[in-house]
N, C-alpha and C positions, 0 to 999 in steps of 0.2 A: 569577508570572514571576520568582522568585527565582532559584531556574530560568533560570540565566545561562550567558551567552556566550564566555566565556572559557574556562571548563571544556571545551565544548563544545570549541572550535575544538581543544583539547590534543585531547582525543578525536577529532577529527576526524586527528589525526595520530597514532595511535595504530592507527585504522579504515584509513588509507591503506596502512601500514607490516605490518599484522600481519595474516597472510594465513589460519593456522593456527589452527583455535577446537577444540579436543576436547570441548564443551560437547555432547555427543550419548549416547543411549543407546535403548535400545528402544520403539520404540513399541506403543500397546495393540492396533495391527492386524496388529503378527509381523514390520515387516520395522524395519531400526535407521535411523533420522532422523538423519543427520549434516549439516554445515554448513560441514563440509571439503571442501578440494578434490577435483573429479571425478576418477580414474585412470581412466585410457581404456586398453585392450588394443589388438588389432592393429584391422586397417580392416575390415571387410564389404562383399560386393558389396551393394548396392540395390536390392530387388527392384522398387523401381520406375520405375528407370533406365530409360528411353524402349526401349533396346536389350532389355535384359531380359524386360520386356511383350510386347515382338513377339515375343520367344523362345513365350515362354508362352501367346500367343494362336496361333500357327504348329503347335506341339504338339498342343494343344484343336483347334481349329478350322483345317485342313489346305489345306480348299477355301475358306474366308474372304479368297482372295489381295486383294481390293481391299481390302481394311482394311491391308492391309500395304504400308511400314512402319507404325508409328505415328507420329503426331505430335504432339512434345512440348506436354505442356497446360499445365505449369509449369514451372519454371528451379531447382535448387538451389544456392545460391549465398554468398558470404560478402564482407560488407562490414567492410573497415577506416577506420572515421569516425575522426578526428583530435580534437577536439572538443566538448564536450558539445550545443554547437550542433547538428552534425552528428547526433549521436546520436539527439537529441531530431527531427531532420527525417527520419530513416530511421523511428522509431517513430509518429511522424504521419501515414506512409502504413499504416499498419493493417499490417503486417505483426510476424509476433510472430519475436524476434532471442534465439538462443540462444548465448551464449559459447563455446559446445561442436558440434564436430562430432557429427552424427547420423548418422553411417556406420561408427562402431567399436565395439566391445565394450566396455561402464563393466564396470571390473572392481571400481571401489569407488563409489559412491553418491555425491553431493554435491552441495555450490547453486552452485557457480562453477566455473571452469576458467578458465584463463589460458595462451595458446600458449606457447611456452619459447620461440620466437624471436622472439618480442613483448617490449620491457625490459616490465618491472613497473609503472613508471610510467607507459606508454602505455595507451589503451586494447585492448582485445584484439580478436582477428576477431569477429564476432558472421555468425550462421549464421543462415538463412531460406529459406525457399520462398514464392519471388512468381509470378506470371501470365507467361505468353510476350510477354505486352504492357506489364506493368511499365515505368512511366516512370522508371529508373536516373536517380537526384540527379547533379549535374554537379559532379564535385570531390571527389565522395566515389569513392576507390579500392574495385572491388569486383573480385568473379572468380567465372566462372559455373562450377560444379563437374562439372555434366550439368545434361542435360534428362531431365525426370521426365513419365511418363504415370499423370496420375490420372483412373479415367475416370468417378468422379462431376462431375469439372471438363470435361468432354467432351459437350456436348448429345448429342452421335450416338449414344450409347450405352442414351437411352432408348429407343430404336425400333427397335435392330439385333437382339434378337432373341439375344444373347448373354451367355452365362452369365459378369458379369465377375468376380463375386464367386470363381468358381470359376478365371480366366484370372489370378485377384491371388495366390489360392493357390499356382496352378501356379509364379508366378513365385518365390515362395518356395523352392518344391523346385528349382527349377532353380539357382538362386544360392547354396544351400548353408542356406538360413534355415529347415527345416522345422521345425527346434526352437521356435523362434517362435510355428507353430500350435497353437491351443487343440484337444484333443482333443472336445471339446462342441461347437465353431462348424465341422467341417470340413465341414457339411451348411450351414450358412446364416452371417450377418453379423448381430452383434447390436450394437444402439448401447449405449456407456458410459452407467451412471446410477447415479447412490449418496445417500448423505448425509453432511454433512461438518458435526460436530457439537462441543459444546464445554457443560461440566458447571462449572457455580457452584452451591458447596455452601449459597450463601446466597438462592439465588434458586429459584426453583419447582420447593421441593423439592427441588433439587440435582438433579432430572431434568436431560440432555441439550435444549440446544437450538439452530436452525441457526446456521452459521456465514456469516454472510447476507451476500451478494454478491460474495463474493471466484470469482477466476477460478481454474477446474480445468483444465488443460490433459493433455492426454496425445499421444500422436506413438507412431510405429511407421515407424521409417525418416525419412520425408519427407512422412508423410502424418499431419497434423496434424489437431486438433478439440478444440475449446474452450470452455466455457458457462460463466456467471454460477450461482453457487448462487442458489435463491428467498431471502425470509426465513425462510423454514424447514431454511435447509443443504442444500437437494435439487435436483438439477443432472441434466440430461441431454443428452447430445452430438449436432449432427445429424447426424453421420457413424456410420458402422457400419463394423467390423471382422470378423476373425476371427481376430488376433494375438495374440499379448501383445505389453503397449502399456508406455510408462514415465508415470509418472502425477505430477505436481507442483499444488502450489497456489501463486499467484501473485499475492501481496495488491495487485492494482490491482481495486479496488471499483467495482462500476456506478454507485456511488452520486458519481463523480468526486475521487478521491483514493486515493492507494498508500504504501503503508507499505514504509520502506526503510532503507536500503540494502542491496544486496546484496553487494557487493564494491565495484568501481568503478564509477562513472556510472550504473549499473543504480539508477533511484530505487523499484521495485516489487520486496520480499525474495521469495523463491523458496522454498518448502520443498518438498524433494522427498521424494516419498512410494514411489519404488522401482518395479520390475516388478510388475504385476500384470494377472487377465486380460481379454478386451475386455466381460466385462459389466461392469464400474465399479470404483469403489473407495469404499468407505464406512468410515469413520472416526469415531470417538471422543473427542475432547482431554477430559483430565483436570487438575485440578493436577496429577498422577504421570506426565504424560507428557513428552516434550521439552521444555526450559525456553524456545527461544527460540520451537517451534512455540506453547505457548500462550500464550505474551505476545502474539505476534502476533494470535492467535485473538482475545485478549479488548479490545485494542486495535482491532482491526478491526471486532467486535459493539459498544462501545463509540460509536463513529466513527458508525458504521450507522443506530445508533438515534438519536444526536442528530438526525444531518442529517434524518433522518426525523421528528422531531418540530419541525422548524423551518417551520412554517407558522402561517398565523394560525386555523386551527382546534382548534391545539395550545399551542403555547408563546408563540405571537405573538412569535417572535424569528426574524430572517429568518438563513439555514444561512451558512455560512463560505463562500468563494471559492472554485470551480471549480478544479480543479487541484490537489488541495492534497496537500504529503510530507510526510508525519508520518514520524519517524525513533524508534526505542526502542533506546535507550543503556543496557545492561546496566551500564557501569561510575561511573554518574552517578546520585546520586540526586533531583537538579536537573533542571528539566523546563521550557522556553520555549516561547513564542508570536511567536517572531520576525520570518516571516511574509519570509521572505529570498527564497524564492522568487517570492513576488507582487513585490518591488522594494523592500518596507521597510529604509530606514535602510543599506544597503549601501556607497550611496556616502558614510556619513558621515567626514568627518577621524577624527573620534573611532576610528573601530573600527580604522584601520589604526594607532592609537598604539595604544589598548588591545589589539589582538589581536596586532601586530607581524606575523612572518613567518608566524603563522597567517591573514593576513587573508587571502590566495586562498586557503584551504581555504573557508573562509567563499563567497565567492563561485562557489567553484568547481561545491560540491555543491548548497548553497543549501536548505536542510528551510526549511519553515514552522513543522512545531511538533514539536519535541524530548521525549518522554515519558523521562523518566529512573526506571529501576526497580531500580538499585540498593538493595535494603533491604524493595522494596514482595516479598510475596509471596501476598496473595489477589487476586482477581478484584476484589472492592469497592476496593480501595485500587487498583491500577493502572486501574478504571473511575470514581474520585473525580479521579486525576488526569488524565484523557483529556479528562472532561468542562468539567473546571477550560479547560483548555487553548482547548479546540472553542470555548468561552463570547469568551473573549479571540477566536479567529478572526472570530466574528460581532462583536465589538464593529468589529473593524478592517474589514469589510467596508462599512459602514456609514461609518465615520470616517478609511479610507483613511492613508497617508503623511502627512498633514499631523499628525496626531494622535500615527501609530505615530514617526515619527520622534522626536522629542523624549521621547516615554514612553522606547523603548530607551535615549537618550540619557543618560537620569535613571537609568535602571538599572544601566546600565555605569558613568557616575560612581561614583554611590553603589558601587557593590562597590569598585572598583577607591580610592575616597578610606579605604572603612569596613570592607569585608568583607562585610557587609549590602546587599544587591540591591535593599533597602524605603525603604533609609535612617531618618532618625528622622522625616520630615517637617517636615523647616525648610528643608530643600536648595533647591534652585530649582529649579522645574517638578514639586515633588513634587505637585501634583493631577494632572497624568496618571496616575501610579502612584495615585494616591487613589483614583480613580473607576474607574478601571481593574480594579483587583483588588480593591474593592468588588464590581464584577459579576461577578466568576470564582468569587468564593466564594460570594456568595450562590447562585449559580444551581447551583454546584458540590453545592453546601447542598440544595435544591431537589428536584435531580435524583436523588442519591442516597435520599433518603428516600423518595422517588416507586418508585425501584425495590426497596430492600429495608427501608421501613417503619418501623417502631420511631420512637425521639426525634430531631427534625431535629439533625442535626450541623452546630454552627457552625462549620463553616471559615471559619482567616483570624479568625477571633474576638480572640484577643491580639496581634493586629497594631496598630499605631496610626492604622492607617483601620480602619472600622468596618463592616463587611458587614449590620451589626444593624440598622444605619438601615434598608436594604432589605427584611430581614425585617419589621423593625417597621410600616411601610406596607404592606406585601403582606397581611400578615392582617387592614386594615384598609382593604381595597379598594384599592389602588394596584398590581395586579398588575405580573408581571414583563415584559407588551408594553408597558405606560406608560412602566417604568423605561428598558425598550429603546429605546424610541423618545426620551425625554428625551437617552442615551446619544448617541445617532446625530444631536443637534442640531450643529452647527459650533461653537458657542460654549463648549459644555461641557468645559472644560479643566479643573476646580477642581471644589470641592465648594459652592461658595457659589453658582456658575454649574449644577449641576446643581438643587439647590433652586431657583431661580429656574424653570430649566425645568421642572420638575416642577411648581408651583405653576400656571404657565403652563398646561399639556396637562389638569391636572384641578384648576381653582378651588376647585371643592366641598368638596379635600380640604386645602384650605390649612393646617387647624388640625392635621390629623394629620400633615401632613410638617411643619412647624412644630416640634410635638412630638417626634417622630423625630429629626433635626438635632440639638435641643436637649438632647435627651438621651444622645446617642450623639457629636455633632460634640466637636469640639477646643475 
């Protein structure tokens, strides 16, 4: 956690202010991945405007008169939340909120948009399609756009006897959207399915493998469909189209936790992947592909697989907290475990001297763990530090506020007395940091070799805590569930108090933590 706060917060006012990133170039599937602003062209009618559909069922089906009108199955609509409060309670009803109108022509590709009669500083409209029953938040300003008929959202449409697949098309040609049709689906509807894949040249083989659990979204108007990739990168939609669709990935993880930001308030990054057509889209990441798309990728493989090995049939280290925003700071090469978003250390006096008029950026956006990649440029180093980081989550989920507070505390002194985030270890409160990032390296240590082999790498080694003690037990039966669960006592603040617990949970091995300590302590 050197991997400080203060950098952070400047960055954080850096990320507010600076809206333009030309960080973009081709991707290995043909179309260009930018991270700039959306250009929108002029508006489009909707073919699936309630009015519309009954056009195109009227057309088709002449004698069908009792079906007509239709009645609207879902509402399109746009919420302006004030808030992050608010924002965070429109996205708790399951509905997915897009910054951008889905009714006009993108003439240029990107993750964000922002209305021009919205200031900069506000949050922007955000865009959705809810139920005709939709329980609308009280206070939160919205505006219904139309009503849309979807008639997979329509029970009556199992049993009428009518071709809607063929009544959705029509509605296209009548609105002006035929270009939209794939010339392969004008006979049926095929569901989106692909694979969304990402290549480390130091891991098996450098083969391709999934990009596991992040969300693929694509839409066609107002008609939305969305799946988790497996852990193998392969995803499929339960919706069927016959469009072309716009196709994005959306690092909120099934695994509970999203990597972000995306512009404002938006805590799950967005990378959009362009038009393409309704059988799927399948993808590639390389090093050589978009810098910000595979940092995310390998951050979010990363992410996947720890919380995945945090059971006791595994690592015997229990996963990180529910919820959790990992944020990747291209201009940083400092990387925290903050944990802002769970409640840590927020309200401390400290942070508002130390941060000054950056402290509401601080509260405002709130990351848990800040990955800093300034400098990192393989897969193993940005996956050393993720795991570094995750290690620190599971310590705090276990040791809560009472612990985290006082560690940041010691952190933020030490830089801010020294320049140094570790201090020398004489300061006060220096065994939270002692024990603390003892465990990040070790396990950081651990993990890495587990994945690509070779000699353990002692991170954290020339630091003046000792990660070695930990090693030095572990190959002599004191595994890393012992170590966790000694971590996770209440009294363990020091390193004198962690020996004691340890001694405690496994008597038999008295003589080898004994030795360890003695050879490795201060």
């Amino acid at each position: 956690m050197k991997r400080i706060l203060i950098k952070l917060a400047a960055g954080l006012l850096l990320l507010s202010c600076e809206h333009v990133d030309v960080d973009s170039g081709p991707g290995p599937y043909g179309d260009v991945v930018t991270h700039d602003e959306i250009i929108l062209g002029r508006q489009l009618e909707d073919p699936f405007k309630t009015e519309n559909m009954t056009k195109a069922l009227q057309a088709l089906y002449p004698t069908k008169a009792e079906r007509l009108p239709l009645e609207s199955t879902d509402y399109y609509v746009r919420f302006l939340p004030g808030t992050q409060a608010e924002f965070d309670l429109l996205k708790s009803k399951g509905i997915e909120l897009l910054d951008h109108p889905v009714d006009y022509e993108v003439l240029k590709e990107g993750d964000w948009y922002h209305d021009p009669s919205i200031d900069e500083k506000e949050i922007t409209w955000q865009y959705a399609v809810v139920p005709k029953d939709f329980d609308f938040p009280e206070n939160i300003e919205y505006q219904i756009l139309h009503g849309c008929y979807l008639s997979s959202n329509d029970p009556a449409t199992k049993s009428d006897g009518l071709d809607w697949d063929e009544i959705e098309r029509k509605a296209f040609e009548l609105t002006g959207n035929e270009s939209f049709l794939e010339e392969g689906t004008k006979a049926s509807k095929v569901n989106p399915e692909g694979r969304i894949t990402i290549c480390d040249s130091q891991y098996a083989g450098g083969k391709p493998v999934g990009v596991s659990g992040v969300t693929v979204s694509c839409n066609a108007f107002v008609k939305f469909a969305r799946a988790y990739t497996d852990r193998d990168g392969y995803y499929r939609m339960d919706k069927s189209f016959s469009s072309k669709l716009r196709y994005r990935i959306m690092f909120k993880n099934e695994k509970d936790f999203c990597i972000g930001f995306n512009f404002i308030l938006v805590p799950a990054s967005v990378s959009t992947l362009g038009k393409m057509g309704p059988e799927g889209a399948s993808i590639e990441v390389t090093r050589d592909s978009e810098e910000k798309l595979y940092r995310r990728c390998v951050v979010n493989n990363a992410a996947y697989d720890y919380i995945m090995r945090c059971n006791d049939q595994d690592m015997g280290v229990c996963p990180p907290p529910g919820d959790m925003r990992i944020w990747i700071l291209p201009f940083m090469e400092e990387s925290s475990c903050a944990m802002l978003h769970h409640g840590a250390f927020i309200s401390e006096p400290l942070i508002a001297t130390a941060l000054g008029s950056y402290a509401f950026l601080a509260k405002l956006f709130s990351p848990d763990v800040t990955i800093g990649v300034s400098g990192d440029d393989s897969y193993g180093e940005i996956y050393a530090t993720t795991v570094h980081e995750l290690a620190h989550a599971s310590h705090y989920a276990v040791v809560g506020n009472d612990f985290w507070n006082p560690y940041i505390k010691y952190i933020l002194t030490s830089f801010t007395s020294s320049g140094d985030a570790y201090g020398t270890g004489a300061e006060e409160g220096y065994g939270y940091c002692e024990v603390g990032e003892m465990w990040a390296y070790y396990l950081s240590s651990l993990l890495y070799k587990e994945r690509y082999g070779g000699q353990l790498r002692d991170f954290g080694a020339d630091n003046w805590f000792k990660p070695q003690i930990f090693r030095y037990i572990d190959q002599r039966g004191v595994g890393r569930e012992v170590i966790f669960e000694a971590l996770g006592q209440k009294e363990v603040v020091d390193i004198v108090s962690l020996r004691s617990a340890l001694i405690k949970l496994v008597p038999a091995k008295k003589t080898v933590i004994e030795q360890a300590f003695a050879l490795y302590g201060k």
